[in-house]
C-alpha positions as CSV (number, residue, x, y, z in Angstrom):
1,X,-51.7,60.4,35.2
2,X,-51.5,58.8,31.9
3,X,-54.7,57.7,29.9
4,X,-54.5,54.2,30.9
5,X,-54.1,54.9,34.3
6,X,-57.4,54.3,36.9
7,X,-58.5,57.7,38.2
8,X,-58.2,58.0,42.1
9,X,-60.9,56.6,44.1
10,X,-62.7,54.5,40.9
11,X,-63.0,51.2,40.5
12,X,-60.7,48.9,38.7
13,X,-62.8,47.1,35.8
14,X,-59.7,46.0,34.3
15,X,-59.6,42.6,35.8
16,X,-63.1,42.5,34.9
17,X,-62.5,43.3,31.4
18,X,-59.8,41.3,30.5
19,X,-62.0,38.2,32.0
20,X,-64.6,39.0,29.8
21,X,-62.6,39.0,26.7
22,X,-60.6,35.8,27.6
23,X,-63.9,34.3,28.2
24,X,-65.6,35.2,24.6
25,X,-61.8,36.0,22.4
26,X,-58.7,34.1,23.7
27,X,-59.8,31.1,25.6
28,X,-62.1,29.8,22.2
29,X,-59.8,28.3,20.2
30,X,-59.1,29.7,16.8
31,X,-60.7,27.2,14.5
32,X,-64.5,28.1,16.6
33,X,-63.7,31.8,15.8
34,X,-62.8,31.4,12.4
35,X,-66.2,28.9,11.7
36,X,-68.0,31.6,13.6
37,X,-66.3,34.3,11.0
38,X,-67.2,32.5,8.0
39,X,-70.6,32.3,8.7
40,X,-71.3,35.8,10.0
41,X,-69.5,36.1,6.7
42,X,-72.0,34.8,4.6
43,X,-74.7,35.7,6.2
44,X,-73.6,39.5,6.1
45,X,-72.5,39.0,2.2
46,X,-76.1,37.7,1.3
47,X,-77.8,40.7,3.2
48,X,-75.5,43.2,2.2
49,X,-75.3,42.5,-1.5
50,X,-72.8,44.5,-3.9
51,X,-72.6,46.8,-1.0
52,X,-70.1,43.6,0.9
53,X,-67.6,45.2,-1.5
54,X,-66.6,47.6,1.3
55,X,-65.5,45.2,3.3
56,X,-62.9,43.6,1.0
57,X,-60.2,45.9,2.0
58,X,-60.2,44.0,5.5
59,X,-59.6,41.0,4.0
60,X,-57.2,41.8,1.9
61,X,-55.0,43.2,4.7
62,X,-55.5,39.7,6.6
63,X,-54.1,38.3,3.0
64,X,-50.9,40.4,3.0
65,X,-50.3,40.0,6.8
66,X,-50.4,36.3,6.0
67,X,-48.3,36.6,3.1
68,X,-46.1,39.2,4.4
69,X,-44.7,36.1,6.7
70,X,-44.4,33.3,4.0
71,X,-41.0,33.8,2.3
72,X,-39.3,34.3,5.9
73,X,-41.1,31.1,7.1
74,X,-40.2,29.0,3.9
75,X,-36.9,30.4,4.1
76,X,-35.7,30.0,7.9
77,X,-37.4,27.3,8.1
78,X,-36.5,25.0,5.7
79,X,-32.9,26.1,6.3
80,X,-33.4,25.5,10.0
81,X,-35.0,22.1,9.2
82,X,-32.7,20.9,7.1
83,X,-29.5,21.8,9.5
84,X,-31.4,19.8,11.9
85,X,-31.2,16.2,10.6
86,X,-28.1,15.3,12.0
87,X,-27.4,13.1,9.8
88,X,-26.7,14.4,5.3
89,X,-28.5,10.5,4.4
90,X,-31.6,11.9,6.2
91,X,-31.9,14.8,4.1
92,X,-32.1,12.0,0.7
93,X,-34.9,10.0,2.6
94,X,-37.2,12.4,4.1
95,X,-37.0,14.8,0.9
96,X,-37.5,11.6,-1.8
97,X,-40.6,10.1,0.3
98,X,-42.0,14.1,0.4
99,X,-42.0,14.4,-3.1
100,X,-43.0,11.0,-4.6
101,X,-46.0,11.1,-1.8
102,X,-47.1,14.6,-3.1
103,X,-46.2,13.3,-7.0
104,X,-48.3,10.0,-6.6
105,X,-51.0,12.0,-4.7
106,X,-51.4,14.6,-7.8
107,X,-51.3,12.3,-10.4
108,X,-54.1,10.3,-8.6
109,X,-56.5,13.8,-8.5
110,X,-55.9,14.0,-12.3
111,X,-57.0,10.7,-13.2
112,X,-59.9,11.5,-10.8
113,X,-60.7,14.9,-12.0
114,X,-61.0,13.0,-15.8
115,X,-63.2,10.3,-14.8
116,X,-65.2,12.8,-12.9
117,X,-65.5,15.1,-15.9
118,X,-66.2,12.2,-18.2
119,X,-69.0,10.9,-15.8
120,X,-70.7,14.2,-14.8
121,X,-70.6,15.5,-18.5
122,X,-70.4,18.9,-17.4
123,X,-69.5,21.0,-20.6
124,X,-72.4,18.8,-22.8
125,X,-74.8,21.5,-24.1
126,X,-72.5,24.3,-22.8
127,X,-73.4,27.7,-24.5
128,X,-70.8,30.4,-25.0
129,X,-73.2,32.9,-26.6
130,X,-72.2,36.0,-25.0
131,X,-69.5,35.0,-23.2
132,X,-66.4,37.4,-23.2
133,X,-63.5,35.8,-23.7
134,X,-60.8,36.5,-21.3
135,X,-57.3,35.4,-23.3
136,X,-54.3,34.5,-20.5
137,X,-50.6,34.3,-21.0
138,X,-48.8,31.3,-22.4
139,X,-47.6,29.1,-19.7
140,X,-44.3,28.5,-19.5
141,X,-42.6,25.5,-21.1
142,X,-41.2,23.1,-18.3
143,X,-37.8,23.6,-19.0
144,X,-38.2,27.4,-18.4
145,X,-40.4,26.0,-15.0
146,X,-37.0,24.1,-14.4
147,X,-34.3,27.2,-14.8
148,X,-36.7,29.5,-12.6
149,X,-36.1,27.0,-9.7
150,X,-32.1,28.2,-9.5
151,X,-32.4,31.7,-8.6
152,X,-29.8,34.1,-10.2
153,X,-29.7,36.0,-7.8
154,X,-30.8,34.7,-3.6
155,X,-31.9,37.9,-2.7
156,X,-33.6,38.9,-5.1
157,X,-35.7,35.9,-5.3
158,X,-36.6,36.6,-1.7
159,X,-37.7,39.9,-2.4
160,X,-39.6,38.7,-5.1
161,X,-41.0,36.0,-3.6
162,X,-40.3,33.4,-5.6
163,X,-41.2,30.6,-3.6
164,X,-39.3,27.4,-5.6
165,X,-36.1,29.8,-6.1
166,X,-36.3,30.0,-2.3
167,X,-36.9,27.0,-1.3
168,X,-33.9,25.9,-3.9
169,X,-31.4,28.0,-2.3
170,X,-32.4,27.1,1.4
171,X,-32.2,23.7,1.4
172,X,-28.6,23.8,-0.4
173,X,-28.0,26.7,2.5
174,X,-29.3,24.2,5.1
175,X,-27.2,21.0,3.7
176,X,-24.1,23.6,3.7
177,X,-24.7,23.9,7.4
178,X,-25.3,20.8,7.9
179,X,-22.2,19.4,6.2
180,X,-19.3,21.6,7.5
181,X,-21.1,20.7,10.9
182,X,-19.4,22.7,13.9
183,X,-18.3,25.2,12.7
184,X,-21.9,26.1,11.2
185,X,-23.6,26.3,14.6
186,X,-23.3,29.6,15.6
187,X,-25.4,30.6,12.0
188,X,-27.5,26.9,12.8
189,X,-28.1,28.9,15.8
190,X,-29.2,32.4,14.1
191,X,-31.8,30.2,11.9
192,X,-33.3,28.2,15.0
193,X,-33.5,31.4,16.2
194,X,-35.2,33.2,13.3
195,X,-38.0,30.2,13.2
196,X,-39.2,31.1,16.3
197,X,-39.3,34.8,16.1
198,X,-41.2,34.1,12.6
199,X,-43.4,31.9,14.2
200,X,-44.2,34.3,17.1
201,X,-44.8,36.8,14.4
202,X,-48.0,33.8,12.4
203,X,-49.2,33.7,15.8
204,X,-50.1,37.0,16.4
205,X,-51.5,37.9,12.8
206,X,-53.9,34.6,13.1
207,X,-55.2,36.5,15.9
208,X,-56.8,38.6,13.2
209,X,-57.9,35.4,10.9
210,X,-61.2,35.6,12.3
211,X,-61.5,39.5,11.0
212,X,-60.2,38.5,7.7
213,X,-62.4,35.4,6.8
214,X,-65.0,37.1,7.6
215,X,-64.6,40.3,5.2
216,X,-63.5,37.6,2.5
217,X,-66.7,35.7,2.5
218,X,-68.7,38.4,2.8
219,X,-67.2,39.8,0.1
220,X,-67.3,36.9,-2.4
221,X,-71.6,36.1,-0.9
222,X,-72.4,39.3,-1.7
223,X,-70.7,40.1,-5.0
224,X,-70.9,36.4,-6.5
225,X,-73.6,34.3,-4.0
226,X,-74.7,30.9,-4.8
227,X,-76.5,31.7,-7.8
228,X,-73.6,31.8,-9.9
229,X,-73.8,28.1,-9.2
230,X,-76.8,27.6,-11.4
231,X,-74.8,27.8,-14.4
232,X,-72.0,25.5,-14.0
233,X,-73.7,23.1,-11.5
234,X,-72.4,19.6,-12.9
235,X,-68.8,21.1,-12.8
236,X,-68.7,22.8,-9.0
237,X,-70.7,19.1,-8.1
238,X,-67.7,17.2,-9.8
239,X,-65.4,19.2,-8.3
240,X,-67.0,19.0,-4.6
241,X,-67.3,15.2,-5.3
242,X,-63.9,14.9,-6.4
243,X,-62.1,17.3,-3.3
244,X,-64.3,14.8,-0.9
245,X,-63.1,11.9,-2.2
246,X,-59.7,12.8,-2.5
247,X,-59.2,14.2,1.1
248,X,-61.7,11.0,2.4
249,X,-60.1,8.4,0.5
250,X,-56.8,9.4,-0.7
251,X,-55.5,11.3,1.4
252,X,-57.1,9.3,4.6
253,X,-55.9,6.4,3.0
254,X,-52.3,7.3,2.9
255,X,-52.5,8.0,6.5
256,X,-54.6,4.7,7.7
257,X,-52.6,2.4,4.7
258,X,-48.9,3.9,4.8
259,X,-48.4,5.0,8.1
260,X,-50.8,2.9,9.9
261,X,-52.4,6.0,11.9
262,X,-56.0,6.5,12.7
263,X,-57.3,9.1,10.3
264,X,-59.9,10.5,12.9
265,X,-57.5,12.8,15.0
266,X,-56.1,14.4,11.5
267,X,-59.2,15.6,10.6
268,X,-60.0,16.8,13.8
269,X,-57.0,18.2,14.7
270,X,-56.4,20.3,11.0
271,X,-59.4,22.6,11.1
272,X,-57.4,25.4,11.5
273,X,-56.2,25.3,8.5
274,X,-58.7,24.1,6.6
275,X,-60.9,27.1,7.5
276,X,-57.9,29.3,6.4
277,X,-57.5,27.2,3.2
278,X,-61.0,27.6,2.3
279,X,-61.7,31.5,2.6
280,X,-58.2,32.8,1.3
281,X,-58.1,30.3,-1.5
282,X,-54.6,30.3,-1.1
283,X,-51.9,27.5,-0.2
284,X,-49.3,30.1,0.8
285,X,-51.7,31.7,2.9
286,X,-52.6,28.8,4.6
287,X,-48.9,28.0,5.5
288,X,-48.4,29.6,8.8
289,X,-51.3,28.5,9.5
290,X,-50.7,24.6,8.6
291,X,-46.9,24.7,9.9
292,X,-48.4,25.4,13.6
293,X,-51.1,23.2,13.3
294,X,-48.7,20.1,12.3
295,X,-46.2,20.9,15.2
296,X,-48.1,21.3,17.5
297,X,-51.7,19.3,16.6
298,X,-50.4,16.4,14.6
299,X,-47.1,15.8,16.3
300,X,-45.2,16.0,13.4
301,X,-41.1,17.3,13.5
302,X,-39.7,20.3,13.2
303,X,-37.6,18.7,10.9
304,X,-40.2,17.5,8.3
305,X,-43.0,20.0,8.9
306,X,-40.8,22.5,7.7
307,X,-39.7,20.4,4.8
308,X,-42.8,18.4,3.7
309,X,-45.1,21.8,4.1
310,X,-43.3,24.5,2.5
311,X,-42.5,22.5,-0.4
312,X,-45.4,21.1,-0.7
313,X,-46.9,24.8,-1.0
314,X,-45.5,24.7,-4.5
315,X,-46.0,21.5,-5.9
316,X,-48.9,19.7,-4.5
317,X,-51.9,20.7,-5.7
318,X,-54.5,18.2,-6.1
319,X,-57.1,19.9,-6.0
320,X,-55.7,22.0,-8.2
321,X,-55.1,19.0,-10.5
322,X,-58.3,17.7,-9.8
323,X,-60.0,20.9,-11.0
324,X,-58.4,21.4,-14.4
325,X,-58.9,17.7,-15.6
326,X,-62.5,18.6,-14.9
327,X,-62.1,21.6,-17.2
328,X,-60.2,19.9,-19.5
329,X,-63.3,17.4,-19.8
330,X,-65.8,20.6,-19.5
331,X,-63.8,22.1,-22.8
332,X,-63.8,18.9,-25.0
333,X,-67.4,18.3,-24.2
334,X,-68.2,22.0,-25.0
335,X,-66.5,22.1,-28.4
336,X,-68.1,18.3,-29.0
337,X,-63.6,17.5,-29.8
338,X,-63.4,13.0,-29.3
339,X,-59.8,12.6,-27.4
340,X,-57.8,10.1,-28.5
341,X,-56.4,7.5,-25.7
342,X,-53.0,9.0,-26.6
343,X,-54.5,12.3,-26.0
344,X,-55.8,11.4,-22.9
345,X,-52.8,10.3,-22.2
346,X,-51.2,13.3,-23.2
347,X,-53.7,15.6,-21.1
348,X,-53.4,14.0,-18.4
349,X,-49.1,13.9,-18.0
350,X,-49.7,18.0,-19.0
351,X,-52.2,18.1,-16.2
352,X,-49.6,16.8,-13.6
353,X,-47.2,18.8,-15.2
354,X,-48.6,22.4,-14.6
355,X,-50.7,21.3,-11.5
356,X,-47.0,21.2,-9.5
357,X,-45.9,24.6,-11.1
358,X,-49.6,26.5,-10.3
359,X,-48.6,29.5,-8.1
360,X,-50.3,28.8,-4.8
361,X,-52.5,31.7,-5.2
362,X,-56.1,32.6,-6.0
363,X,-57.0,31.5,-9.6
364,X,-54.0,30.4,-10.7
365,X,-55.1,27.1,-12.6
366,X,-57.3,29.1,-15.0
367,X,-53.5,30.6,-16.3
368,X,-51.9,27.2,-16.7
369,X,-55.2,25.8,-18.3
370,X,-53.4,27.2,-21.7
371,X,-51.0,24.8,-21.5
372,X,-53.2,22.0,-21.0
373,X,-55.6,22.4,-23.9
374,X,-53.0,23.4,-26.0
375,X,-51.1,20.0,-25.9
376,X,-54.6,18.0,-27.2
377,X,-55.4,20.8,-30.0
378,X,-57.6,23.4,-29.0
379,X,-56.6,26.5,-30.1
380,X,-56.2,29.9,-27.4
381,X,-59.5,31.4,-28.7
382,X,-61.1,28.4,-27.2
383,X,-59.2,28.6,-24.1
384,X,-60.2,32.3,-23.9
385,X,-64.0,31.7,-24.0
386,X,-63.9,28.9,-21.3
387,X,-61.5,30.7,-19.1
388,X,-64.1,33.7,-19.7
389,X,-67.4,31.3,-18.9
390,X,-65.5,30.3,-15.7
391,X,-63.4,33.3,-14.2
392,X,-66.8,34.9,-12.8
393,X,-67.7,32.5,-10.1
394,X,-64.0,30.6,-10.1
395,X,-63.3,32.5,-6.8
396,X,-65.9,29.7,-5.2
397,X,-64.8,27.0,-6.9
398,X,-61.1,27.8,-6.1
399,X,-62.4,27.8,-2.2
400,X,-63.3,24.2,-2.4
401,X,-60.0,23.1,-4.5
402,X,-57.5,24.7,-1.9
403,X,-59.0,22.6,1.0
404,X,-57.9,19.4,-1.1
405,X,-54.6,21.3,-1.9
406,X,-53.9,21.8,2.0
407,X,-55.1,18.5,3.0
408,X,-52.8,17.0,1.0
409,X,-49.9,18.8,2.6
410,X,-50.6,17.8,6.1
411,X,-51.9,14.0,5.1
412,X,-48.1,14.0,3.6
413,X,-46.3,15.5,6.3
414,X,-47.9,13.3,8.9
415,X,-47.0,10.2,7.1
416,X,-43.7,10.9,6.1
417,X,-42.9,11.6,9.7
418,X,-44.1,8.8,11.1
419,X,-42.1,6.7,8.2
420,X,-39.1,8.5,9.6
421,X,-39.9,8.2,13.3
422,X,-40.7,11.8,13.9
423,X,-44.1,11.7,15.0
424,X,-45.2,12.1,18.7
425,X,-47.8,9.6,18.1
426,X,-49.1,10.4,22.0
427,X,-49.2,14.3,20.7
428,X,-51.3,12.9,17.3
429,X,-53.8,10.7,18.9
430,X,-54.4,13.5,22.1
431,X,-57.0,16.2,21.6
432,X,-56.0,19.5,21.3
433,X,-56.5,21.3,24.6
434,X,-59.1,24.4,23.8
């Protein structure tokens, strides 16, 4: 008898059991047990203090389970997307709407992000007494952005997980297949093929999402907390005004003016995701998560969800964007520096610039912040002493901006499908069954 068998004469709970846990685990649907996570979460983080530190570990191990799928996903499926349009014109049209949405999107959370900053006058009486300065790397120029995109070497960009290099050298892979046509299916096949298992795989590690968020919350209530707040209020209320109204109004608006959709089943429908979005504070870990929820919540294609999404991982980042004109604006305010219109100008372009190269990982904008306040004058020491006032509680901050980043992805992917006809609409409109 083996140790899972039922002894002889005793009675068989196992039915019993696995109702019980279908009941309370499986048959809530994931977005309930993630809420329920994240505020467990924070509740345990505020009781528990410094000591929450213990529990990082878990959520770092939900991090690289999530990430451990990324590069495969990006990669299969992009390829596998790309052989499946059929038609090479298609491949012009649905990539040229995807990026001037997610352009035009970005360049609207900049301009927001400044006006915000300029109205909320966060950095006015700013104090850095004290402050250590935390210096960061150049950024790099955007022609060296630019180069990194062709990888040198395929593989190696895999391994490395270069995400743009990838996504370079899959959609040229996927238009290869596409082009010679017959011959090309039986490796079409192999990629169709790989999409799935990879997709299989996201599924079963978001069965631990709920474990994750909450040992990531926890973590960052009880090392950080809301007090941290008190001393860059104006700027984490510009940037929670600014992520509203970008999601609400920009992002709603593209999907209620563009593609004529009500906006109410997206933001149902996406809260997987968002809750992912929000306790990773990280695009690429959110895109399992937001490829599943387009497919198979929002209706959206194959085809463009896994276009739109995994390249919109890399380059849209409003809230991103959003967040470092408000710094920009904190900066100038603290150092009492009067921008020019040009430099405004100039800020803002820069802003755009390095918003689409930010990594999609935690903290990332306070790196490419250098490049931003070095294009209107101030010098690195200055950058140092901001990015050292911030970097404490910019873990929190970061939380709210990735929601905005995420959104974004899907308000894109939605309309660019219906634009192209590959939206179920009946699949968009219907509620989810839980």
């Amino acid at each position: 008898m083996t140790l899972n068998e039922t002894p002889p004469g005793a009675p068989d709970h196992a039915p019993a059991q696995r109702s019980f846990l279908q009941r309370w685990w499986f048959d809530v649907v994931l977005w309930k047990r993630i809420f329920i996570a994240l505020v467990l979460g924070a509740v345990v983080g505020l009781a528990l203090g410094e000591a929450a530190e213990s529990l990082k570990w878990l959520g770092d191990l939900f991090i690289r389970l999530i990430r451990m799928v990324v590069v495969p996903l990006v990669f299969l499926s992009i390829t596998s997307g790309m052989a499946a349009m059929g038609d090479p014109r298609r491949l012009g049209s649905i990539g040229g709407k995807v990026l001037g949405f997610y352009f035009a999107t970005t360049l609207i959370a900049v301009i927001l992000g400044l006006v915000l900053g300029h109205l909320f006058q966060p950095g006015v009486g700013v104090d850095f007494t004290g402050v250590e300065a935390r210096p960061v790397g150049e950024a790099p120029s955007v022609s060296e952005q630019l180069l990194g995109i062709v990888p040198l070497n395929p593989v190696e960009a895999l391994a490395r997980g270069d995400i743009l290099a990838v996504i370079f050298f899959a959609i040229l892979l996927g238009a290869a297949i596409l082009a010679v046509g017959e011959k090309a299916e039986p490796v079409k096949k192999v990629f169709d093929g790989g999409v799935e298992m990879i997709l299989f795989i996201t599924r079963v590690v978001m069965e631990v999402a709920p474990f994750g968020v909450f040992a990531l919350v926890a973590w960052v209530m009880g090392t950080q907390g809301f007090a941290v707040f008190t001393h860059v209020f104006l700027l984490a209320l510009g940037l929670v005004v600014g992520c509203v109204l970008q999601v609400l109004l920009v992002h709603g608006g593209l999907l209620r003016l563009v593609a004529r959709l009500p906006v109410l089943p997206f933001f149902r429908d996406i809260s997987d995701a968002i809750l992912v979005a929000f306790s990773t504070s990280s695009s690429a870990a959110t895109l399992p998560v937001a490829m599943r929820v387009a497919e198979k919540n929002l209706g959206v294609s194959h085809t463009v969800a896994s276009t739109a999404l995994p390249i919109g991982t890399t380059i849209s980042m409003d809230g991103t964007a959003l967040y470092i004109g408000l710094l920009t604006m904190f900066t100038v305010q603290a150092f009492g520096v009067e921008l020019t219109p040009v430099q405004f100008l100039i800020a803002g372009l820069t802003i755009t610039l390095v918003a689409i190269g930010t990594a999609p990982v935690p903290s990332a904008s306070l790196f490419m912040l250098s490049a931003v306040l070095g294009s209107i004058g101030l010098s690195a020491e200055q950058t140092a002493l901001v990015v050292g006032f911030v970097l404490p509680f910019d873990r929190l901050l970061d939380m709210t901006r990735t929601v905005a980043n995420s959104t974004s992805d899907l308000a894109v992917a939605v309309t660019v499908a219906k634009l192209e006809n590959e939206l179920d609409i009946e699949a968009y409109r219907a509620k989810p069954v839980e």
